[in-house]
PASE-256749 format. One record per residue (C-alpha): z, x, y; residue in three letters. Coordinates in steps of 0.2 Angstrom, whole numbers, padded with zeros to 4 digits, always signed. Layout:
BEGIN
ZXYALA ...
***
This chain:
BEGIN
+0576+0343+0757UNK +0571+0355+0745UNK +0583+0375+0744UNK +0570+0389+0749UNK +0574+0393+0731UNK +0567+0377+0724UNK +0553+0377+0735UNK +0549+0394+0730UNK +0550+0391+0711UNK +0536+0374+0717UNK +0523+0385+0724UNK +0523+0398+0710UNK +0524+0385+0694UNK +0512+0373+0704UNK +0496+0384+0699UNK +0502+0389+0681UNK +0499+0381+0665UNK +0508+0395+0654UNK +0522+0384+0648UNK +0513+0369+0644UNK +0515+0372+0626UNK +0530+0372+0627UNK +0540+0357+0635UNK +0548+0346+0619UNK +0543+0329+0630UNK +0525+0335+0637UNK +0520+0339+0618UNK +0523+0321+0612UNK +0516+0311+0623UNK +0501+0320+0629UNK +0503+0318+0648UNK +0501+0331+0663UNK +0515+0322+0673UNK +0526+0327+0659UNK +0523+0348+0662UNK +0532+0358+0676UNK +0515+0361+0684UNK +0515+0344+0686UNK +0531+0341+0693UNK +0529+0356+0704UNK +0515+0348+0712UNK +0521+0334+0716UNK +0533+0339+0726UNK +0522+0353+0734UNK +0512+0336+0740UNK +0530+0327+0744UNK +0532+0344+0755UNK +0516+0343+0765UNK +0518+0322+0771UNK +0515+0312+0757UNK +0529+0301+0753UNK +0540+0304+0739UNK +0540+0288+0728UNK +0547+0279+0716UNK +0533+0284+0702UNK +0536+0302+0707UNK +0554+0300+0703UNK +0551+0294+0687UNK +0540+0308+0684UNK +0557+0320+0689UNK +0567+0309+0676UNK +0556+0311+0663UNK +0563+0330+0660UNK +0577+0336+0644UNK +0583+0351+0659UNK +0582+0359+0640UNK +0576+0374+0647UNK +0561+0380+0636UNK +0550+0381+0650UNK +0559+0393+0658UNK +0565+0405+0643UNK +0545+0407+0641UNK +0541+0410+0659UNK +0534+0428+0660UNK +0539+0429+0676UNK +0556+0423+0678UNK +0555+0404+0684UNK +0565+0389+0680UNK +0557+0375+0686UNK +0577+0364+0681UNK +0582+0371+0699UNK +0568+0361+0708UNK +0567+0346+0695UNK +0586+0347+0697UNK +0584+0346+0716UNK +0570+0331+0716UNK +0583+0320+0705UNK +0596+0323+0721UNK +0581+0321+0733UNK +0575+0303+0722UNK +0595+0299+0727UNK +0596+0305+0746UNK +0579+0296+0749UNK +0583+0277+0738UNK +0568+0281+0726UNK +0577+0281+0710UNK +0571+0272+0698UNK +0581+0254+0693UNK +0583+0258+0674UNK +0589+0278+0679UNK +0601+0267+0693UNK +0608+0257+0680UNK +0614+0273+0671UNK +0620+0282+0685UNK +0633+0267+0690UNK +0638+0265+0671UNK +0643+0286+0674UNK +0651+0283+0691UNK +0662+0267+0688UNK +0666+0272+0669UNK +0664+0290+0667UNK +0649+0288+0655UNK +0632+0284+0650UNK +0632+0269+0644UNK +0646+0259+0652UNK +0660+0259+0641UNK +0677+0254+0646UNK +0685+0270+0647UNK +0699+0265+0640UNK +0690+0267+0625UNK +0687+0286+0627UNK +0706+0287+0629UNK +0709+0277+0613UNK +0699+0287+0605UNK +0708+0304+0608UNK +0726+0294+0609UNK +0730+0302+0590UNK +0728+0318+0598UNK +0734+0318+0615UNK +0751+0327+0623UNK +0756+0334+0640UNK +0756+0352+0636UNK +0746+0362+0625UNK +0742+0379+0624UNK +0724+0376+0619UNK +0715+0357+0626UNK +0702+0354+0613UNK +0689+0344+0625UNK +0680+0332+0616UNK +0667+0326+0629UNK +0659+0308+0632UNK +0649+0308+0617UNK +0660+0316+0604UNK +0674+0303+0609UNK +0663+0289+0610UNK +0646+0290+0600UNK +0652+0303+0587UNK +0671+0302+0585UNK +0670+0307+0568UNK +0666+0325+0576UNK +0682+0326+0587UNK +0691+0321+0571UNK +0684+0334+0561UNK +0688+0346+0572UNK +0705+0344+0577UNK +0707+0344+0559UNK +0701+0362+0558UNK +0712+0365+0571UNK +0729+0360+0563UNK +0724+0368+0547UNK +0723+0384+0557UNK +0740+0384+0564UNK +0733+0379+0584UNK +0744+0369+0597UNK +0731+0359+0604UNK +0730+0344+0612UNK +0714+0332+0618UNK +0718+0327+0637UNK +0725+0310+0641UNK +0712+0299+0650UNK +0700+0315+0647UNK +0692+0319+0665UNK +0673+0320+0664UNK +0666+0338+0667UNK +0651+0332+0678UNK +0637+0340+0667UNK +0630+0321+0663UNK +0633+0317+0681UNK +0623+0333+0688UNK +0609+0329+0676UNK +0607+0314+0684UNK +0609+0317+0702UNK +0608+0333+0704UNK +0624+0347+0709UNK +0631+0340+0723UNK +0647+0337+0728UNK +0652+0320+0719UNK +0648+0334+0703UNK +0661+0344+0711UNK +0672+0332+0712UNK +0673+0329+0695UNK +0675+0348+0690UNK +0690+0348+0701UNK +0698+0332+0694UNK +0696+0341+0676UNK +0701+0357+0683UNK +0720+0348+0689UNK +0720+0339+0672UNK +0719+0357+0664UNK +0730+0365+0674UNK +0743+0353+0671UNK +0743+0354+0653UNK +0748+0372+0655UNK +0732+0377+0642UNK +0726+0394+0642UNK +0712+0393+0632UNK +0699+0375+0633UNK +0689+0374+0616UNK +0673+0362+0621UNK +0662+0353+0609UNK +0648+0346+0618UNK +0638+0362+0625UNK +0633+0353+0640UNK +0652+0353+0644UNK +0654+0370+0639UNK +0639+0375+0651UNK +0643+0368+0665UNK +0662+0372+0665UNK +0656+0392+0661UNK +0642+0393+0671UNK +0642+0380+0686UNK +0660+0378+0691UNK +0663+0397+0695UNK +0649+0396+0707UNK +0655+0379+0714UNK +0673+0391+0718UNK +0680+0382+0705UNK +0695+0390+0693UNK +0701+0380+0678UNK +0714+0395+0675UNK +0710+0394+0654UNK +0696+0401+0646UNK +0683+0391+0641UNK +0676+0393+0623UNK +0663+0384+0613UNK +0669+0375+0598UNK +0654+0386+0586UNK +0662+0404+0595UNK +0681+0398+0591UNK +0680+0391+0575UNK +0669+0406+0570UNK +0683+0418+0577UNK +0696+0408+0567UNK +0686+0413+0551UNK +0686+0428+0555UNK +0703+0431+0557UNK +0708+0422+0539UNK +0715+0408+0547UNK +0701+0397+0541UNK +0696+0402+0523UNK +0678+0391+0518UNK +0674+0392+0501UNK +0656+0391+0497UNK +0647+0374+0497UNK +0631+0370+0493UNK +0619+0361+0507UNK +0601+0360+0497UNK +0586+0364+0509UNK +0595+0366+0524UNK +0588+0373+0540UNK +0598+0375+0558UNK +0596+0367+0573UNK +0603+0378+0588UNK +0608+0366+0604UNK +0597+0371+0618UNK +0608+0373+0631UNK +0621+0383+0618UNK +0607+0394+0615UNK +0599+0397+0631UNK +0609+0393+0646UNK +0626+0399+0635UNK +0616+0414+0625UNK +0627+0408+0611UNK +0617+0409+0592UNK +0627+0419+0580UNK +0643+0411+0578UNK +0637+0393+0569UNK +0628+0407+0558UNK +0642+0417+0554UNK +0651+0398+0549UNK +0634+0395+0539UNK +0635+0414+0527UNK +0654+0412+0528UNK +0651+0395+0518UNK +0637+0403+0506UNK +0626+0391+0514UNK +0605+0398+0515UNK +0595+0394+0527UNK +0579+0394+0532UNK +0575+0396+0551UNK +0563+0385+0561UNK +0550+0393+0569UNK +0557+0387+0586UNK +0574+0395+0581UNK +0587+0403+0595UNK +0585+0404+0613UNK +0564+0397+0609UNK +0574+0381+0603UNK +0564+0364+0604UNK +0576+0351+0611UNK +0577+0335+0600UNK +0581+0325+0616UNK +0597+0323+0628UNK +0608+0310+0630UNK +0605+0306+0650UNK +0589+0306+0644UNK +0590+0296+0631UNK +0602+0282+0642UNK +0588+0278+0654UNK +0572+0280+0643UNK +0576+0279+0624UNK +0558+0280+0621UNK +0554+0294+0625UNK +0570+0303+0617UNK +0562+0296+0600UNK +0548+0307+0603UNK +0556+0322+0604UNK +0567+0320+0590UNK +0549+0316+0580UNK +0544+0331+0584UNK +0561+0339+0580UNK +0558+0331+0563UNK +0542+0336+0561UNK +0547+0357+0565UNK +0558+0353+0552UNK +0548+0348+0540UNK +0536+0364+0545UNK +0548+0376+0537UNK +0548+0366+0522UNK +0566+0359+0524UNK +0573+0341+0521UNK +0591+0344+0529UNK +0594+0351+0546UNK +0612+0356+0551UNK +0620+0355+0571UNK +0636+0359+0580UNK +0632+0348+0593UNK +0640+0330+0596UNK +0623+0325+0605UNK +0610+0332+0595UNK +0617+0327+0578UNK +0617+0308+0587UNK +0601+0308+0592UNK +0594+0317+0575UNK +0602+0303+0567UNK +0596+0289+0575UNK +0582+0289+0566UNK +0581+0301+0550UNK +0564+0304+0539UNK +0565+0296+0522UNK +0571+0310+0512UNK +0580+0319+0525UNK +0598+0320+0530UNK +0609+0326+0547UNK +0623+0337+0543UNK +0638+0341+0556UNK +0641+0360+0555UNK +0660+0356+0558UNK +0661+0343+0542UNK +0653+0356+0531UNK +0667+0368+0537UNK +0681+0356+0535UNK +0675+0353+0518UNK +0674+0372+0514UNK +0693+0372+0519UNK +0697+0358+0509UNK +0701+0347+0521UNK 
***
Protein backbone atom coordinates (compact mmCIF):
# COMPACT_ATOMS: atom_id res chain seq x y z
CA UNK A 1 0.00 0.00 0.00
CA UNK A 2 2.93 1.99 0.99
CA UNK A 3 5.10 4.18 -2.24
CA UNK A 4 8.67 2.57 -2.44
CA UNK A 5 9.39 6.10 -1.30
CA UNK A 6 7.56 5.75 1.96
CA UNK A 7 8.66 2.39 2.51
CA UNK A 8 12.06 3.48 2.14
CA UNK A 9 11.92 6.53 4.43
CA UNK A 10 10.18 3.21 7.21
CA UNK A 11 13.12 1.24 7.11
CA UNK A 12 15.78 4.05 7.56
CA UNK A 13 13.84 6.03 10.43
CA UNK A 14 12.70 2.65 12.08
CA UNK A 15 16.28 2.10 13.74
CA UNK A 16 16.95 5.86 14.49
CA UNK A 17 16.45 7.79 17.54
CA UNK A 18 18.22 11.17 16.31
CA UNK A 19 14.98 13.25 16.02
CA UNK A 20 13.36 12.22 19.27
CA UNK A 21 14.14 15.51 20.85
CA UNK A 22 12.69 17.16 18.60
CA UNK A 23 8.94 16.19 17.79
CA UNK A 24 6.44 19.23 19.47
CA UNK A 25 3.97 16.28 20.55
CA UNK A 26 6.49 13.31 21.60
CA UNK A 27 8.23 16.03 24.12
CA UNK A 28 4.83 16.64 25.99
CA UNK A 29 3.58 13.62 26.53
CA UNK A 30 6.55 11.29 27.07
CA UNK A 31 5.40 8.46 24.89
CA UNK A 32 7.54 6.21 22.17
CA UNK A 33 4.39 6.00 19.89
CA UNK A 34 4.51 9.64 19.62
CA UNK A 35 8.26 9.57 17.72
CA UNK A 36 8.95 8.79 14.02
CA UNK A 37 10.82 5.75 14.92
CA UNK A 38 7.80 4.62 16.40
CA UNK A 39 5.59 5.30 13.80
CA UNK A 40 8.15 3.80 11.31
CA UNK A 41 7.91 0.58 13.06
CA UNK A 42 4.78 0.06 13.03
CA UNK A 43 4.31 0.09 9.85
CA UNK A 44 7.54 -1.99 9.07
CA UNK A 45 5.47 -4.70 11.33
CA UNK A 46 2.12 -3.71 9.15
CA UNK A 47 4.58 -4.44 6.12
CA UNK A 48 5.75 -7.90 7.11
CA UNK A 49 1.85 -9.55 8.15
CA UNK A 50 0.67 -7.95 11.12
CA UNK A 51 -2.49 -6.31 10.66
CA UNK A 52 -2.82 -2.60 10.60
CA UNK A 53 -5.26 -1.57 13.23
CA UNK A 54 -7.21 0.82 14.58
CA UNK A 55 -4.59 1.66 17.55
CA UNK A 56 -1.85 2.02 15.03
CA UNK A 57 -3.95 4.57 13.22
CA UNK A 58 -4.43 6.55 16.08
CA UNK A 59 -0.68 6.35 16.61
CA UNK A 60 -0.42 7.91 12.68
CA UNK A 61 -3.04 10.79 13.77
CA UNK A 62 -1.20 11.62 16.65
CA UNK A 63 1.36 13.63 14.32
CA UNK A 64 1.44 17.99 13.65
CA UNK A 65 3.01 16.90 9.86
CA UNK A 66 5.05 20.19 11.41
CA UNK A 67 7.97 18.92 9.92
CA UNK A 68 10.64 19.44 12.71
CA UNK A 69 11.70 15.90 12.34
CA UNK A 70 12.67 16.14 9.15
CA UNK A 71 14.48 19.75 9.01
CA UNK A 72 16.83 17.95 11.80
CA UNK A 73 17.37 14.68 9.86
CA UNK A 74 21.18 14.50 9.03
CA UNK A 75 20.41 12.47 6.47
CA UNK A 76 17.69 13.71 4.47
CA UNK A 77 14.43 12.04 5.71
CA UNK A 78 10.77 13.08 6.15
CA UNK A 79 9.08 10.68 7.91
CA UNK A 80 5.39 13.15 6.74
CA UNK A 81 5.71 11.11 3.40
CA UNK A 82 5.07 7.75 5.14
CA UNK A 83 2.81 9.24 8.19
CA UNK A 84 1.09 11.04 5.36
CA UNK A 85 0.74 7.73 3.47
CA UNK A 86 -0.41 5.43 6.66
CA UNK A 87 -3.35 8.15 7.28
CA UNK A 88 -4.54 7.20 3.48
CA UNK A 89 -3.72 3.62 4.15
CA UNK A 90 -6.05 3.92 7.87
CA UNK A 91 -8.75 5.24 5.05
CA UNK A 92 -8.33 2.47 2.22
CA UNK A 93 -8.20 -0.33 4.94
CA UNK A 94 -11.64 1.29 7.39
CA UNK A 95 -9.24 1.59 10.51
CA UNK A 96 -9.57 5.16 11.07
CA UNK A 97 -10.34 6.06 14.20
CA UNK A 98 -14.28 7.19 15.03
CA UNK A 99 -13.40 10.66 16.63
CA UNK A 100 -10.61 11.39 13.39
CA UNK A 101 -14.10 10.10 11.18
CA UNK A 102 -16.17 12.52 12.57
CA UNK A 103 -13.75 15.21 11.38
CA UNK A 104 -13.11 14.09 8.23
CA UNK A 105 -17.12 13.98 7.30
CA UNK A 106 -17.42 17.52 8.87
CA UNK A 107 -14.51 18.59 6.01
CA UNK A 108 -16.14 16.59 3.13
CA UNK A 109 -19.99 17.56 3.56
CA UNK A 110 -19.01 21.24 4.76
CA UNK A 111 -15.59 22.11 3.63
CA UNK A 112 -14.23 22.39 7.16
CA UNK A 113 -13.13 21.09 10.36
CA UNK A 114 -15.60 21.51 12.49
CA UNK A 115 -18.88 21.31 10.77
CA UNK A 116 -20.01 24.71 9.99
CA UNK A 117 -22.69 25.47 7.65
CA UNK A 118 -20.70 26.80 5.01
CA UNK A 119 -22.83 29.47 4.39
CA UNK A 120 -21.20 30.92 7.12
CA UNK A 121 -17.65 31.02 5.55
CA UNK A 122 -19.31 32.80 2.72
CA UNK A 123 -20.91 35.32 5.05
CA UNK A 124 -18.02 35.84 6.35
CA UNK A 125 -16.08 37.07 3.23
CA UNK A 126 -19.59 38.43 1.67
CA UNK A 127 -18.19 42.32 2.53
CA UNK A 128 -15.40 41.62 0.42
CA UNK A 129 -16.40 39.51 -2.33
CA UNK A 130 -16.75 40.42 -6.43
CA UNK A 131 -16.51 38.57 -9.63
CA UNK A 132 -13.20 39.91 -10.91
CA UNK A 133 -10.23 41.00 -9.26
CA UNK A 134 -6.98 41.36 -10.11
CA UNK A 135 -5.50 40.15 -6.87
CA UNK A 136 -8.05 37.24 -4.62
CA UNK A 137 -7.07 37.69 -1.05
CA UNK A 138 -7.80 33.91 0.26
CA UNK A 139 -8.69 33.76 3.49
CA UNK A 140 -8.72 30.06 4.31
CA UNK A 141 -11.24 27.96 6.68
CA UNK A 142 -9.88 29.15 9.81
CA UNK A 143 -9.22 32.91 8.97
CA UNK A 144 -12.99 33.11 7.68
CA UNK A 145 -14.33 31.20 10.42
CA UNK A 146 -12.28 31.04 13.76
CA UNK A 147 -10.22 34.32 13.29
CA UNK A 148 -12.26 36.66 11.16
CA UNK A 149 -10.91 39.46 12.62
CA UNK A 150 -7.51 38.52 10.63
CA UNK A 151 -9.22 38.45 7.17
CA UNK A 152 -10.62 42.03 8.23
CA UNK A 153 -7.48 43.20 9.06
CA UNK A 154 -5.92 42.36 6.23
CA UNK A 155 -8.22 43.46 3.54
CA UNK A 156 -7.97 46.55 5.34
CA UNK A 157 -4.32 46.78 4.63
CA UNK A 158 -5.13 46.08 1.45
CA UNK A 159 -7.49 48.93 0.50
CA UNK A 160 -5.19 51.34 2.27
CA UNK A 161 -2.62 50.21 -0.26
CA UNK A 162 -4.32 51.01 -3.31
CA UNK A 163 -5.16 46.91 -4.20
CA UNK A 164 -8.14 45.65 -6.30
CA UNK A 165 -8.74 42.67 -4.44
CA UNK A 166 -11.44 40.47 -3.87
CA UNK A 167 -12.08 37.38 -1.41
CA UNK A 168 -13.93 34.44 -3.62
CA UNK A 169 -17.56 34.00 -3.37
CA UNK A 170 -18.29 30.56 -1.66
CA UNK A 171 -14.36 30.28 -1.18
CA UNK A 172 -13.38 26.70 -2.59
CA UNK A 173 -11.30 24.80 0.04
CA UNK A 174 -7.57 24.34 -0.95
CA UNK A 175 -7.34 20.71 0.09
CA UNK A 176 -4.34 21.19 2.54
CA UNK A 177 -6.87 20.28 5.63
CA UNK A 178 -8.23 17.53 3.57
CA UNK A 179 -4.73 16.07 2.72
CA UNK A 180 -3.69 16.08 6.31
CA UNK A 181 -6.30 13.95 7.06
CA UNK A 182 -6.42 11.47 4.48
CA UNK A 183 -3.59 11.78 2.88
CA UNK A 184 -2.79 13.32 -1.20
CA UNK A 185 -5.17 11.49 -3.07
CA UNK A 186 -7.41 12.35 -5.58
CA UNK A 187 -10.52 13.77 -3.59
CA UNK A 188 -7.37 16.43 -2.56
CA UNK A 189 -7.01 16.95 -6.14
CA UNK A 190 -10.22 17.56 -6.56
CA UNK A 191 -10.47 20.25 -4.32
CA UNK A 192 -7.33 22.01 -5.88
CA UNK A 193 -8.99 21.87 -9.27
CA UNK A 194 -12.37 23.42 -7.99
CA UNK A 195 -10.23 26.25 -6.42
CA UNK A 196 -8.16 26.42 -9.50
CA UNK A 197 -11.65 27.13 -11.78
CA UNK A 198 -12.69 29.54 -9.03
CA UNK A 199 -9.42 31.46 -9.51
CA UNK A 200 -9.26 31.45 -12.99
CA UNK A 201 -12.54 32.77 -13.28
CA UNK A 202 -11.98 35.74 -11.33
CA UNK A 203 -9.39 36.89 -13.86
CA UNK A 204 -6.70 37.29 -10.77
CA UNK A 205 -3.22 37.38 -11.46
CA UNK A 206 -1.67 37.35 -8.37
CA UNK A 207 -3.61 35.06 -5.03
CA UNK A 208 -2.35 36.57 -1.55
CA UNK A 209 -2.91 33.46 0.98
CA UNK A 210 -3.19 33.90 4.72
CA UNK A 211 -3.14 30.55 6.25
CA UNK A 212 0.37 29.03 5.31
CA UNK A 213 -1.11 25.53 5.11
CA UNK A 214 -3.04 27.11 2.11
CA UNK A 215 -0.18 28.68 0.83
CA UNK A 216 1.80 25.46 1.02
CA UNK A 217 -0.09 23.32 -0.53
CA UNK A 218 -1.20 25.59 -3.45
CA UNK A 219 2.87 26.37 -3.93
CA UNK A 220 4.18 23.17 -3.40
CA UNK A 221 1.53 20.39 -3.97
CA UNK A 222 -0.62 21.47 -6.91
CA UNK A 223 2.17 21.96 -9.40
CA UNK A 224 3.09 18.39 -8.82
CA UNK A 225 -0.58 17.21 -8.95
CA UNK A 226 -0.27 19.14 -12.95
CA UNK A 227 -2.34 21.62 -11.49
CA UNK A 228 -2.08 25.49 -12.80
CA UNK A 229 -4.03 28.16 -11.04
CA UNK A 230 -2.54 30.62 -13.79
CA UNK A 231 -1.81 33.66 -10.71
CA UNK A 232 0.91 33.58 -8.60
CA UNK A 233 0.49 32.67 -5.29
CA UNK A 234 2.09 34.91 -2.46
CA UNK A 235 1.98 34.63 1.22
CA UNK A 236 0.28 37.31 3.10
CA UNK A 237 3.81 38.01 5.37
CA UNK A 238 5.96 38.27 1.72
CA UNK A 239 3.11 40.73 0.17
CA UNK A 240 2.44 42.85 2.90
CA UNK A 241 6.25 43.10 3.43
CA UNK A 242 6.73 44.06 -0.35
CA UNK A 243 4.01 46.74 -0.04
CA UNK A 244 6.21 48.31 2.74
CA UNK A 245 8.74 48.26 0.80
CA UNK A 246 7.52 49.88 -1.92
CA UNK A 247 5.95 53.07 0.33
CA UNK A 248 2.63 51.86 -0.19
CA UNK A 249 2.27 51.06 3.32
CA UNK A 250 3.89 53.52 5.66
CA UNK A 251 3.99 51.95 9.67
CA UNK A 252 5.04 54.24 12.16
CA UNK A 253 6.59 52.81 15.07
CA UNK A 254 4.57 51.14 17.84
CA UNK A 255 5.69 49.74 20.83
CA UNK A 256 4.85 45.89 21.71
CA UNK A 257 6.76 45.28 25.29
CA UNK A 258 8.56 41.90 25.65
CA UNK A 259 7.65 40.71 22.42
CA UNK A 260 9.17 37.59 20.85
CA UNK A 261 8.12 35.95 17.25
CA UNK A 262 6.58 32.91 16.40
CA UNK A 263 7.39 31.71 12.78
CA UNK A 264 4.45 29.25 11.46
CA UNK A 265 6.17 25.89 10.80
CA UNK A 266 5.05 25.16 7.70
CA UNK A 267 5.76 29.11 6.44
CA UNK A 268 9.25 28.48 7.63
CA UNK A 269 10.09 24.99 6.58
CA UNK A 270 8.02 23.73 3.87
CA UNK A 271 7.66 27.50 2.22
CA UNK A 272 11.56 28.60 3.50
CA UNK A 273 9.66 31.81 4.22
CA UNK A 274 11.31 33.78 7.57
CA UNK A 275 12.37 37.38 6.76
CA UNK A 276 9.40 39.07 5.59
CA UNK A 277 7.15 39.25 9.03
CA UNK A 278 10.67 40.42 10.24
CA UNK A 279 11.19 43.10 7.88
CA UNK A 280 7.23 44.11 9.09
CA UNK A 281 8.54 43.69 12.80
CA UNK A 282 11.88 46.51 12.25
CA UNK A 283 9.75 48.40 9.79
CA UNK A 284 7.35 48.99 12.90
CA UNK A 285 10.36 49.70 15.54
CA UNK A 286 9.09 46.65 17.10
CA UNK A 287 12.51 44.52 19.25
CA UNK A 288 12.47 41.24 19.59
CA UNK A 289 13.85 38.77 21.09
CA UNK A 290 14.30 35.21 19.16
CA UNK A 291 13.28 31.85 20.71
CA UNK A 292 15.74 29.42 20.67
CA UNK A 293 13.58 27.27 18.34
CA UNK A 294 13.37 30.25 15.90
CA UNK A 295 13.13 29.81 11.77
CA UNK A 296 13.11 26.68 9.87
CA UNK A 297 14.08 24.69 13.78
CA UNK A 298 10.49 26.12 14.72
CA UNK A 299 8.43 24.29 17.48
CA UNK A 300 4.89 23.85 16.29
CA UNK A 301 2.30 25.15 18.89
CA UNK A 302 -0.24 22.66 17.36
CA UNK A 303 -2.54 22.29 14.01
CA UNK A 304 -5.86 22.66 13.53
CA UNK A 305 -6.66 19.05 11.98
CA UNK A 306 -4.85 18.20 14.92
CA UNK A 307 -6.58 20.00 17.13
CA UNK A 308 -10.41 18.94 15.55
CA UNK A 309 -9.85 15.34 16.49
CA UNK A 310 -7.63 15.41 19.69
CA UNK A 311 -7.83 18.80 21.44
CA UNK A 312 -5.80 17.39 24.20
CA UNK A 313 -3.06 16.78 22.79
CA UNK A 314 -2.93 20.37 20.79
CA UNK A 315 -3.03 21.84 24.55
CA UNK A 316 0.20 20.29 25.10
CA UNK A 317 2.08 21.58 22.41
CA UNK A 318 0.88 24.92 22.82
CA UNK A 319 2.21 24.52 26.69
CA UNK A 320 5.28 23.77 25.56
CA UNK A 321 5.11 26.76 23.00
CA UNK A 322 4.41 28.86 26.05
CA UNK A 323 6.82 27.60 28.08
CA UNK A 324 9.76 28.35 24.94
CA UNK A 325 8.37 31.54 25.31
CA UNK A 326 8.94 32.09 28.57
CA UNK A 327 12.65 30.50 28.09
CA UNK A 328 13.66 33.67 26.37
CA UNK A 329 12.41 35.71 28.84
CA UNK A 330 9.31 37.05 26.91
CA UNK A 331 5.56 37.69 28.04
CA UNK A 332 4.25 38.46 24.40
CA UNK A 333 4.61 36.45 21.40
CA UNK A 334 3.64 37.73 17.95
CA UNK A 335 2.29 35.40 14.69
CA UNK A 336 1.07 35.74 11.13
CA UNK A 337 -0.61 32.94 11.17
CA UNK A 338 -4.72 32.46 11.43
CA UNK A 339 -4.15 28.95 13.05
CA UNK A 340 -1.22 29.41 15.33
CA UNK A 341 -2.40 32.77 16.88
CA UNK A 342 -6.09 30.55 17.53
CA UNK A 343 -4.53 27.93 19.10
CA UNK A 344 -1.84 30.17 21.18
CA UNK A 345 -4.80 31.87 22.36
CA UNK A 346 -7.01 29.34 23.39
CA UNK A 347 -5.25 29.18 26.43
CA UNK A 348 -2.88 32.32 27.33
CA UNK A 349 -0.24 32.18 30.54
CA UNK A 350 -1.37 34.81 33.08
CA UNK A 351 0.56 37.66 32.22
CA UNK A 352 1.09 36.86 28.59
CA UNK A 353 -0.69 38.05 25.55
CA UNK A 354 -1.13 36.74 21.58
CA UNK A 355 -0.49 39.55 19.10
CA UNK A 356 -1.60 39.23 15.32
CA UNK A 357 1.34 40.48 13.28
CA UNK A 358 -1.33 41.99 10.68
CA UNK A 359 -3.31 44.15 13.58
CA UNK A 360 0.20 45.55 14.74
CA UNK A 361 0.71 46.62 11.09
CA UNK A 362 -2.72 47.99 10.59
CA UNK A 363 -2.22 50.05 13.52
CA UNK A 364 1.22 51.29 12.40
CA UNK A 365 -0.77 52.57 9.30
CA UNK A 366 -3.37 54.05 11.14
CA UNK A 367 -5.92 52.09 10.21
Amino acid sequence: MLSEKANKTVKACRFCWMCRHLCPIGLKTGRENNTPRAKGILLDMAGHGEAYSVSMAEDMYECLLCGACAAGCETGFDPRIFIREARTKAVVEDVVPDYVQAVIDNLTETGNLWGIPSEKKAEALSPWSKDKAEVILYAGETAALKTPQMVETAAKLLAAAGVDFATLRDEPSSGAMLGDLIGYVDDTAACAKILAEAIASAGAKTVVVLDPADANVMKQEYPQWGIELGADVVTATAYFAELAAQGRLNPAKVTVADATYHDPDRLARDLDETQPARDLLAAMGIAWKEMFFNRDMVRSCGEQAVKAHSPKIVALTAAGRWEDVDRCGRKTVITASPSDYEILSADIPKGHAVEDLFALLAKACGL
